[in-house]
Backbone as ProteinMPNN parsed JSONL, in Angstrom:
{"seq_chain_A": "XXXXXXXXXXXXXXXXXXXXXXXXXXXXXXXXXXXXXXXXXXXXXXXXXXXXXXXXXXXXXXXXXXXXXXXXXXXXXXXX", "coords_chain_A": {"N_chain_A": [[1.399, -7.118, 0.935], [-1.378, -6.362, -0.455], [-2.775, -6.183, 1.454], [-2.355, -3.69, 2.349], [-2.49, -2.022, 0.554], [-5.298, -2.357, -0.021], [-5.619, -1.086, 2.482], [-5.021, 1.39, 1.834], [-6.478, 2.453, -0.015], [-9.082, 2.395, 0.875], [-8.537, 4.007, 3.326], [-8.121, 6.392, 1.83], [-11.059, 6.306, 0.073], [-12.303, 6.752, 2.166], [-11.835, 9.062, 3.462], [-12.089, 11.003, 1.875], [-15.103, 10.723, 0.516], [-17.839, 12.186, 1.301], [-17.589, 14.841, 0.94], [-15.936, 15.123, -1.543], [-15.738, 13.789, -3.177], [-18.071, 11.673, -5.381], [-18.774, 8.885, -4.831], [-17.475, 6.598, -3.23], [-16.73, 4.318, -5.001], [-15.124, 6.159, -6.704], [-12.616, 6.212, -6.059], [-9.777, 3.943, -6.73], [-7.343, 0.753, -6.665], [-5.707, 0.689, -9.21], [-3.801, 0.816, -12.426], [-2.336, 3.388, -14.759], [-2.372, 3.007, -17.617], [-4.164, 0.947, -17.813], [-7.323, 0.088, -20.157], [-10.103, 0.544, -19.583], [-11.027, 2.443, -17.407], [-12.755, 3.791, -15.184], [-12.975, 5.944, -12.987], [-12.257, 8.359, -10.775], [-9.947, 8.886, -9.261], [-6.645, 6.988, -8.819], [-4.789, 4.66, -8.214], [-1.843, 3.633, -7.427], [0.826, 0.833, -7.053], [4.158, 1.526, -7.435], [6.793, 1.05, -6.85], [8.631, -0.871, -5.013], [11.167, -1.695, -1.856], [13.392, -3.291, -0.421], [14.527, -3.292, 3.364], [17.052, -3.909, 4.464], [18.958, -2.638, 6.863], [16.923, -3.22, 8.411], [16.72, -5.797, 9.746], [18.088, -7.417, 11.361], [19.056, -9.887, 13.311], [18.476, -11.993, 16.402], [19.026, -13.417, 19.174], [16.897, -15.697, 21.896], [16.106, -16.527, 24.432], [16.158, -19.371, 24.661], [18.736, -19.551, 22.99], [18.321, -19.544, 20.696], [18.469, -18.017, 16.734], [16.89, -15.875, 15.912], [14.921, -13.646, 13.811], [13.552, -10.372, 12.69], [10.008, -10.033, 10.957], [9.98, -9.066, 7.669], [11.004, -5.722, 5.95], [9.839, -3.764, 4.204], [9.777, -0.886, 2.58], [7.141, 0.903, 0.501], [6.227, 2.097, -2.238], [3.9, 4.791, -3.771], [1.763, 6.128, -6.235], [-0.541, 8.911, -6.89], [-3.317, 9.764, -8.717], [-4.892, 11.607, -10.979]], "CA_chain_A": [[1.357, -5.852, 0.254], [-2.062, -6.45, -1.215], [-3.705, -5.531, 2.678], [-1.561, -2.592, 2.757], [-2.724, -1.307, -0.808], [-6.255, -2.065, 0.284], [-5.995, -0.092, 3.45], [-4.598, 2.702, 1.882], [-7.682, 2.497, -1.156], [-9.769, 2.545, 2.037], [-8.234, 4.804, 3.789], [-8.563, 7.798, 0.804], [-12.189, 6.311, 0.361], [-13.665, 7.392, 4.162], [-11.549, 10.516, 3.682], [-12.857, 11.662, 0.732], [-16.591, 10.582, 0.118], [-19.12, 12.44, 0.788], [-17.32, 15.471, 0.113], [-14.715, 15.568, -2.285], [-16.272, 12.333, -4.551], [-19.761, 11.32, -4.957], [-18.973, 7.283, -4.71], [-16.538, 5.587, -2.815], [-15.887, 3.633, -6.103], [-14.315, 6.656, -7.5], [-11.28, 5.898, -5.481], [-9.619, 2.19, -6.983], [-6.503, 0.731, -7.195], [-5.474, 0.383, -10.797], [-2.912, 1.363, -13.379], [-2.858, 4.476, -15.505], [-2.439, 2.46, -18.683], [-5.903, 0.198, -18.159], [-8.204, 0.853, -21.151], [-11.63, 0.559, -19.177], [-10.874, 3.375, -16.844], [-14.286, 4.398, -14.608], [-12.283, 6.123, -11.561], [-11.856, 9.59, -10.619], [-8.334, 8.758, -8.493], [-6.464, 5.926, -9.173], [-3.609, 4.021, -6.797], [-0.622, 2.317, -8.332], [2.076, 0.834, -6.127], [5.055, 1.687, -8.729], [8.056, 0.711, -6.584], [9.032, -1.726, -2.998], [12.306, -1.986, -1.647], [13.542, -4.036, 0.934], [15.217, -2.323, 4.037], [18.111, -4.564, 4.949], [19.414, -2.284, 7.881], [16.267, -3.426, 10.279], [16.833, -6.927, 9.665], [18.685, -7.803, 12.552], [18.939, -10.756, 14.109], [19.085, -11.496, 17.829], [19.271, -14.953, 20.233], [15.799, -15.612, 22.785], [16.588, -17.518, 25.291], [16.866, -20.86, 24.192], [19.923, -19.508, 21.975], [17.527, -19.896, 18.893], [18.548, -17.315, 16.126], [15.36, -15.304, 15.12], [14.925, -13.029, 13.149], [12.454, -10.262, 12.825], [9.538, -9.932, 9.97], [10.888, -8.557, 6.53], [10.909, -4.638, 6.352], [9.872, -3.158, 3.049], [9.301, 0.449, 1.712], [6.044, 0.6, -0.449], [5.929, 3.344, -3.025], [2.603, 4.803, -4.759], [1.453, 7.35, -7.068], [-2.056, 8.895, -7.017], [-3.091, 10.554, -9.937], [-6.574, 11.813, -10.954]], "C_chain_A": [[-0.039, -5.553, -0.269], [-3.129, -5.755, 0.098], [-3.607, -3.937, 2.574], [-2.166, -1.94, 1.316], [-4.133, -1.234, -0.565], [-6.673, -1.24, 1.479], [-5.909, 1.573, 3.032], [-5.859, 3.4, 1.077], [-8.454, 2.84, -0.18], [-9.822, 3.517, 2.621], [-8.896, 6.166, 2.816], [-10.012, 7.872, 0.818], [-12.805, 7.308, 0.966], [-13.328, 8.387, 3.998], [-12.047, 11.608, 3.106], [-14.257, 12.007, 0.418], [-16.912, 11.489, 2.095], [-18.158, 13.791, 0.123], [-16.419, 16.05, -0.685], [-14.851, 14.718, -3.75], [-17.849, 11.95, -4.653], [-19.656, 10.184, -4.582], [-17.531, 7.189, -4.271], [-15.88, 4.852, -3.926], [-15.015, 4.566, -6.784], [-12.549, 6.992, -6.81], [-10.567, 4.51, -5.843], [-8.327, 2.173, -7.097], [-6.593, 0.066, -8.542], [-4.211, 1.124, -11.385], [-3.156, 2.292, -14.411], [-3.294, 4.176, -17.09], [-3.114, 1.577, -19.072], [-6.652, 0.953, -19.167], [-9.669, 1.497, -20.306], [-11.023, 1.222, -17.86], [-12.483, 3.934, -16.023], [-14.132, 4.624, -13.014], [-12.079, 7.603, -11.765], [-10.027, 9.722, -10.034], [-7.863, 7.281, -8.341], [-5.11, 5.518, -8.447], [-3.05, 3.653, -7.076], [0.093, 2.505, -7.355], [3.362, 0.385, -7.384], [6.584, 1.147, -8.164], [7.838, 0.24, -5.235], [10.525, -1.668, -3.754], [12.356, -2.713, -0.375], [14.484, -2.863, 1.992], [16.442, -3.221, 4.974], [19.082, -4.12, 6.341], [18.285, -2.677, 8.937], [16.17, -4.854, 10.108], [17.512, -8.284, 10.519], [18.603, -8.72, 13.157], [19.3, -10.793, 15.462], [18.839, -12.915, 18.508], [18.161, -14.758, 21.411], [16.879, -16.442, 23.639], [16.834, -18.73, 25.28], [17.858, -20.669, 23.318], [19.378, -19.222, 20.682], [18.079, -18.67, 18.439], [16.787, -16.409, 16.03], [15.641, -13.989, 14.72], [13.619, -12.163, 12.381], [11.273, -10.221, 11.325], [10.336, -8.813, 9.149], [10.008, -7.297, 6.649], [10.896, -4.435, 4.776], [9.417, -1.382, 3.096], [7.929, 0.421, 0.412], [5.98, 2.139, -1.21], [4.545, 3.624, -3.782], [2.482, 6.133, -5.268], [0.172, 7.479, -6.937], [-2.509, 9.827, -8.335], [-4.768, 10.098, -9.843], [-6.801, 11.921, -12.661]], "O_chain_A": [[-0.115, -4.379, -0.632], [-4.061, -4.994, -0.161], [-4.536, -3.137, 2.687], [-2.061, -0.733, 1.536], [-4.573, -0.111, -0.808], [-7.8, -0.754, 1.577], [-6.414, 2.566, 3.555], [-6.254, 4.539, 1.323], [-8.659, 4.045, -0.322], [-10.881, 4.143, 2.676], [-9.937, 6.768, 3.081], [-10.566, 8.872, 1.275], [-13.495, 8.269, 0.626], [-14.208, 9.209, 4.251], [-12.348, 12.722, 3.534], [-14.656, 13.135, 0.13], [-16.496, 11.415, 3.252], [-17.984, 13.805, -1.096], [-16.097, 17.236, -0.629], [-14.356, 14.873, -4.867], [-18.614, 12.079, -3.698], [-20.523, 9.99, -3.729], [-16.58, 7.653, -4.901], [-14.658, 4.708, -3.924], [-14.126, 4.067, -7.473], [-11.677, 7.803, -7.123], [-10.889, 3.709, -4.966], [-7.784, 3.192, -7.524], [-7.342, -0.848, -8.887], [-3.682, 2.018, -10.725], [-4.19, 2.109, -15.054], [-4.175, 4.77, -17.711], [-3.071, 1.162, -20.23], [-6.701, 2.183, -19.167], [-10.133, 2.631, -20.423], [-10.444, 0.399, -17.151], [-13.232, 4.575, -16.759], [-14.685, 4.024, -12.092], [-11.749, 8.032, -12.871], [-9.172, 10.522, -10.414], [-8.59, 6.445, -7.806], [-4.395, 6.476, -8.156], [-3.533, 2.543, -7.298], [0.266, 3.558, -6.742], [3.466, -0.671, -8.009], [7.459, 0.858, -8.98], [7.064, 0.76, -4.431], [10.977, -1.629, -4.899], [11.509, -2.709, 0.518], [15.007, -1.838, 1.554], [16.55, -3.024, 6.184], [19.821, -4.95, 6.87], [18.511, -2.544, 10.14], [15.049, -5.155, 10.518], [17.469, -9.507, 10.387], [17.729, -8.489, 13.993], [20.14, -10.021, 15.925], [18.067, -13.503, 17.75], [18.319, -13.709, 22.037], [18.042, -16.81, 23.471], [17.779, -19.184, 25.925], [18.055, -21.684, 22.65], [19.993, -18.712, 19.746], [18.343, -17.908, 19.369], [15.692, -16.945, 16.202], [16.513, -13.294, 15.242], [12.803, -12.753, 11.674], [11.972, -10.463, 10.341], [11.072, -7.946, 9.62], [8.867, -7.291, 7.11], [11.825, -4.879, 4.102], [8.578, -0.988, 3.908], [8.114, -0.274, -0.587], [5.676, 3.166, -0.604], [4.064, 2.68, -4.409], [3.037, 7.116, -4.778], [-0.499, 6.45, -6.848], [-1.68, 10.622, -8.777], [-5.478, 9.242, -9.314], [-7.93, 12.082, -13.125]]}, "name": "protein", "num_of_chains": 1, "seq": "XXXXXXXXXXXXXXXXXXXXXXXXXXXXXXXXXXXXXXXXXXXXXXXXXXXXXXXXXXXXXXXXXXXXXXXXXXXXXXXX"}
């Protein structure tokens, strides 16, 4: 979750700078309720869920069970 929060920080970044921000830093993840605040737009991931319907298991060919990587929902707020 911590890639996925930095891609998205990333992501806004490139989208933004040059013209919409002066610095790349004024994009960060953080929480609204940090004292030391020095961000124009700020990233909180406020809620995950798991998604238990794609969880599916299924039999390869050697019989083995497997079962695929875990499926979450990632929620975020952006706030300026």
């Amino acid at each position: 979750m911590d890639e996925v929060s930095l891609k998205l920080c990333e992501y806004l970044q490139n989208a933004l700078y040059p013209k919409y921000i002066h610095s790349k830093e004024d994009v960060c993840l953080t929480a609204p309720y940090e004292s030391d605040q020095d961000y124009r737009i700020g990233i909180m991931m406020y809620d995950m869920s798991g998604m238990p319907f794609l969880q599916h298991h299924y039999k390869d060919e050697g019989q083995n069970i497997r079962y695929p990587p875990q499926s979450v929902e990632l929620f975020y707020v952006i706030y300026l």
